[in-house]
C-alpha positions as CSV (number, residue, x, y, z in Angstrom):
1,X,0.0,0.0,0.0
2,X,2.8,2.3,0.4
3,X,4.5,1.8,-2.6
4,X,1.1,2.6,-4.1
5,X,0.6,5.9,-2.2
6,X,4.3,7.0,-3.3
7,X,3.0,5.7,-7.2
8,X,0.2,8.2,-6.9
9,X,2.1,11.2,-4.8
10,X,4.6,11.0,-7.6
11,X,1.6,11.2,-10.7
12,X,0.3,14.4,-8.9
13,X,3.7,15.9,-8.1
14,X,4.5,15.0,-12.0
15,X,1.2,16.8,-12.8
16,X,1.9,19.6,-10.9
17,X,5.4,20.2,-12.5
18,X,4.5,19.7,-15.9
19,X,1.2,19.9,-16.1
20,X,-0.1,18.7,-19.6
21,X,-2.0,20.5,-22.2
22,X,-1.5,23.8,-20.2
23,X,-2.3,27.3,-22.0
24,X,-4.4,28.7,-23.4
25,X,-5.5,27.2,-27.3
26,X,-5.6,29.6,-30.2
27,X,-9.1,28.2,-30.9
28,X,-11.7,26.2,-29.2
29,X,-15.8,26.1,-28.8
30,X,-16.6,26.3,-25.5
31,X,-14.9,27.1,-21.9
32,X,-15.8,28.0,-18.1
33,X,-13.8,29.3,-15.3
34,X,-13.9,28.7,-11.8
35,X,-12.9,29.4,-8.7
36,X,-12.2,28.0,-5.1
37,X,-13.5,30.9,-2.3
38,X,-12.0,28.8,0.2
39,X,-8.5,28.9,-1.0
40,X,-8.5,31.2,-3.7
41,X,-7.6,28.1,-6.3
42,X,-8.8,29.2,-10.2
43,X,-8.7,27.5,-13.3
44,X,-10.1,28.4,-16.8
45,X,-10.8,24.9,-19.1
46,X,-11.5,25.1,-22.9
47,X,-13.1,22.7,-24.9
48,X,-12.7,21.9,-28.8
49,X,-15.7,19.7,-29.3
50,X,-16.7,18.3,-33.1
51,X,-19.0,15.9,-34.2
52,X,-19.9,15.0,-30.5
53,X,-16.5,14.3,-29.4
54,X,-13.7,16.3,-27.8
55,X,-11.2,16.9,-30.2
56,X,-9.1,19.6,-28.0
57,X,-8.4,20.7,-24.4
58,X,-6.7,23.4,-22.6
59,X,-6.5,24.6,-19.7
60,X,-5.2,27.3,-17.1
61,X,-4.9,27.9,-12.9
62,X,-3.3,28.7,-10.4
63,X,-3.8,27.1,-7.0
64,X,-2.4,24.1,-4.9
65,X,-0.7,21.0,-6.5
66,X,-4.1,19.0,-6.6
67,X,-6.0,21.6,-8.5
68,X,-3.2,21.6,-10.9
69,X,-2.7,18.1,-11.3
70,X,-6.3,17.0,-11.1
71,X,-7.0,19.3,-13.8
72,X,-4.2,18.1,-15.8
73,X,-5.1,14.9,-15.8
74,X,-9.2,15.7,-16.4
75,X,-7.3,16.9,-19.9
76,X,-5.6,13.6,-20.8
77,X,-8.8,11.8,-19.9
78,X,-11.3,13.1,-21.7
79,X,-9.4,14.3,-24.6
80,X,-11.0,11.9,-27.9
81,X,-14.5,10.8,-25.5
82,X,-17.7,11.6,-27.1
83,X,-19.5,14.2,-24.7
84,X,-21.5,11.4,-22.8
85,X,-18.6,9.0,-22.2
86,X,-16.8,12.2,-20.9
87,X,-19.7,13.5,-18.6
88,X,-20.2,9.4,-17.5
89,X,-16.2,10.3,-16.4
90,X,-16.9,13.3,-14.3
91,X,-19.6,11.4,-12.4
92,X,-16.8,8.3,-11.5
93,X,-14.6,11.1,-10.5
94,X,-16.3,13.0,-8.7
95,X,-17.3,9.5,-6.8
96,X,-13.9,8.7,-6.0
97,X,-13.4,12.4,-4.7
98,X,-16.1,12.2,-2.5
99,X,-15.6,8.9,-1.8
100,X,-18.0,6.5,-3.3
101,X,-15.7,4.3,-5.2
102,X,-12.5,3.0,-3.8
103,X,-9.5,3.8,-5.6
104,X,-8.0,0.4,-5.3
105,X,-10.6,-0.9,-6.5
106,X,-10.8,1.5,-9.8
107,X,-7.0,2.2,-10.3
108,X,-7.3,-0.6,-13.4
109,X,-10.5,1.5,-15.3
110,X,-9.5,5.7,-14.1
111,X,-5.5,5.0,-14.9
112,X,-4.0,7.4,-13.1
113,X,-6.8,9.4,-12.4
114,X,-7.1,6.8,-9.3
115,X,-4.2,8.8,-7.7
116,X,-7.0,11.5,-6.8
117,X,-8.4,8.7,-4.7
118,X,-6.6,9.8,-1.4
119,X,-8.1,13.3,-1.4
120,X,-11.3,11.5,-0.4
121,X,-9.7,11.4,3.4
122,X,-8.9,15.0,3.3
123,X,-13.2,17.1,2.7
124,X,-11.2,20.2,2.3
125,X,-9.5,19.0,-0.8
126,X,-12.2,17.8,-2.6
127,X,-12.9,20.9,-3.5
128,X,-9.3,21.8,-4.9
129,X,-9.3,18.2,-7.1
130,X,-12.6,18.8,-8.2
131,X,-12.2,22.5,-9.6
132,X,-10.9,21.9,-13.1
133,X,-13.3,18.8,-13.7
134,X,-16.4,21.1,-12.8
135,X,-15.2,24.1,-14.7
136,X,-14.8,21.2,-17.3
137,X,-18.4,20.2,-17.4
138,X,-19.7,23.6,-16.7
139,X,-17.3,24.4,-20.4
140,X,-19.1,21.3,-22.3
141,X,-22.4,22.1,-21.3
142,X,-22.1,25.9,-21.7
143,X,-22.8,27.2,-17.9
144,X,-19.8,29.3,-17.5
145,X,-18.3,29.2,-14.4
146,X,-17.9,26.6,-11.2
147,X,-17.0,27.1,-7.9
């Protein structure tokens, strides 16, 4: 189990450093902001959708290491999904956030999304690894910002 939790510290710390597909795009279709009032976390997410699937996305923040990472790896996930398989991924996300599903159990099916699983032990967190995948849905289905 520790070997595990060092596995996923390093993915987030890896996420944090290097985020992936950070900046803002030159073009896209959609996007939201939000914002964290507890800590002051923010992140901007845009969305390239065509033909039902996400072709392209972006994003930008500033904020802890989880918001970061967490939002770079909602981009490598749902990058290429059609709009429903990507909304079905928020839902199992936010359910190992909150809790729901048990990261051991899921770390096969999320990839390395599972490393958000330990944030579940730690309520004032959710909120920072759930920032970008809200703004995220909020961008796909055009309702501007999250919090």
């Amino acid at each position: 189990m520790a070997d595990l939790d060092e596995l996923y510290q390093s993915i987030i710390l890896d996420h944090n450093r290097r985020p992936r597909n950070y900046g803002e795009p030159a073009t896209s279709n959609h996007h939201a902001s939000g914002r964290n009032p507890l800590c002051g976390d923010e992140v901007t997410v845009w969305l390239t959708v065509e033909n039902d699937v996400i072709a392209d996305v972006h994003f930008v923040g500033q904020g802890c290491a989880i918001s970061k990472a967490s939002s770079s790896l909602m981009t490598e996930a749902v990058r290429g999904r059609t709009t429903a398989d990507a909304l079905a991924m928020f839902d199992r996300v936010h359910d190992l956030l909150t809790g729901k599903l048990d990261p051991m159990v899921e770390r096969k099916s999320l990839g390395q999304i599972a490393a958000l699983g330990g944030v579940s032990r730690f309520p004032v967190r959710v909120k920072c690894a759930s920032l970008g995948w809200h703004a995220f849905r909020n961008a796909l289905l055009d309702e501007g910002g999250a919090s």
